[in-house]
C-alpha positions as CSV (number, residue, x, y, z in Angstrom):
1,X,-27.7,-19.5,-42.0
2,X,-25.9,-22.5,-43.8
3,X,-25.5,-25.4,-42.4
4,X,-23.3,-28.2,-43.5
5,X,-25.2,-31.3,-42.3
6,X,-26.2,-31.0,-38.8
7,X,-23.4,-28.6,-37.5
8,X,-24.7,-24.7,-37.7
9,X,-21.9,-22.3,-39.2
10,X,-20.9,-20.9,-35.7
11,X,-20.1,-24.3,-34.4
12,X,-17.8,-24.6,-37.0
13,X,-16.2,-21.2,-36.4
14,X,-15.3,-21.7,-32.7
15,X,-13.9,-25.4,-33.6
16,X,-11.7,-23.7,-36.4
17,X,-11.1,-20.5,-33.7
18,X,-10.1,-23.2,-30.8
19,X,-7.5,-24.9,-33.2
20,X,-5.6,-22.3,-34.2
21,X,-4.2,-21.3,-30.7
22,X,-2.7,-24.3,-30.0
23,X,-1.6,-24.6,-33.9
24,X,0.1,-21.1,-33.1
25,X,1.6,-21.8,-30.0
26,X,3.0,-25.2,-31.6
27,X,4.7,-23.4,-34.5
28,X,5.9,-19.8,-32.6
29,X,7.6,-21.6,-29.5
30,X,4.5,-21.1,-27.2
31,X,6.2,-17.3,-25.9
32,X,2.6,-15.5,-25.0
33,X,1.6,-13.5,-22.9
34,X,0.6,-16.0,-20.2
35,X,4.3,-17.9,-20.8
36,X,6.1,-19.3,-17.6
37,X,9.3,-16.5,-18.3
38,X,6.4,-13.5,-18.3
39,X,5.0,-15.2,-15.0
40,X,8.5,-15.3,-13.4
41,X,9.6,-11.6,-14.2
42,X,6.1,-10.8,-12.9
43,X,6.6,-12.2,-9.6
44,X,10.0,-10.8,-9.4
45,X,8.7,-7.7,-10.4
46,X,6.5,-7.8,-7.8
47,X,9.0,-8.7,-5.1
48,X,10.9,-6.0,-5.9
49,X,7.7,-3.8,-5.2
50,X,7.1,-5.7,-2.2
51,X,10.8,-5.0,-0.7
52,X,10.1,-1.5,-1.5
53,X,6.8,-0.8,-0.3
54,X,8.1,-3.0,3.4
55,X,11.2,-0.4,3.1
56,X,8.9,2.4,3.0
57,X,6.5,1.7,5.7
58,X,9.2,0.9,7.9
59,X,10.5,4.1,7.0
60,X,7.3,5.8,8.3
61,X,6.9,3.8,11.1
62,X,10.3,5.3,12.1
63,X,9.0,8.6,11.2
64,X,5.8,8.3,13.2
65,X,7.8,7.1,16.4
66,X,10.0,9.9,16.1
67,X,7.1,12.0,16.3
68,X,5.1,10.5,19.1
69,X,8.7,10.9,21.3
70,X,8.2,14.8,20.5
71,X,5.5,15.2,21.1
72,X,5.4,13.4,24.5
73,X,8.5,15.5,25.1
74,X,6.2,18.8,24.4
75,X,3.6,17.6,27.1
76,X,5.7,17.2,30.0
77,X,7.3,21.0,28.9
78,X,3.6,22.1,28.6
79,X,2.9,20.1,32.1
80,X,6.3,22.1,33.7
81,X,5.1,25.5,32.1
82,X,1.3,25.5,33.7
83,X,2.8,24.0,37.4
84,X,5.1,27.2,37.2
85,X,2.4,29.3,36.4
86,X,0.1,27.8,38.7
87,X,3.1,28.3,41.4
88,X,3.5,31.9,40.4
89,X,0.1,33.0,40.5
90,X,-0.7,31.2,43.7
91,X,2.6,33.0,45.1
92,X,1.5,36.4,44.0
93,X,-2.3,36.1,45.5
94,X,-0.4,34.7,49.1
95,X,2.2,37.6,48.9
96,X,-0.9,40.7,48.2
97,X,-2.0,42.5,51.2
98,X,-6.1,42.1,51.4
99,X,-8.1,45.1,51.8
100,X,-10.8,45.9,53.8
């Protein structure tokens, strides 16, 4: 490994490395990838998922109510249909003659 006084060649790499992004940014405008404009269409990208995903889950929850009032509605018919039964069946054993 050569060595240029007491700094070891990889020293020397990473200083050189660690310049040249702010030398780049300096002469290109400074427009990466982490750049305040990509951070703001990120956000309202993400606010526009936001709205959507709250639209669709109130969308379900609408869904899901609808669904619990029918089926509640199918319980009390269910409830009426076995207290008719039970009526007719309790009418036919009263109304048979009994045999000895």
């Amino acid at each position: 490994m050569i060595t240029h006084g007491a700094m070891p060649t990889w020293l020397i790499l990473v200083i050189v490395f660690g310049a040249i992004g702010p030398m780049m940014r300096m002469m290109f405008g400074g427009r990466g990838f982490y750049s305040q404009t990509r951070w703001k269409r990120l956000d309202r990208g993400m606010a526009d998922d936001v709205a959507r995903l709250d639209s669709a889950l109130a969308e379900r929850d609408t869904v899901i109510e609808d669904l619990q009032r029918r089926l509640g509605e199918m319980e009390e018919r269910l409830d009426f249909t076995e207290r008719l039964l039970a009526e007719r069946s309790t009418e036919r054993k009263d109304s048979m003659p009994v045999s000895r």
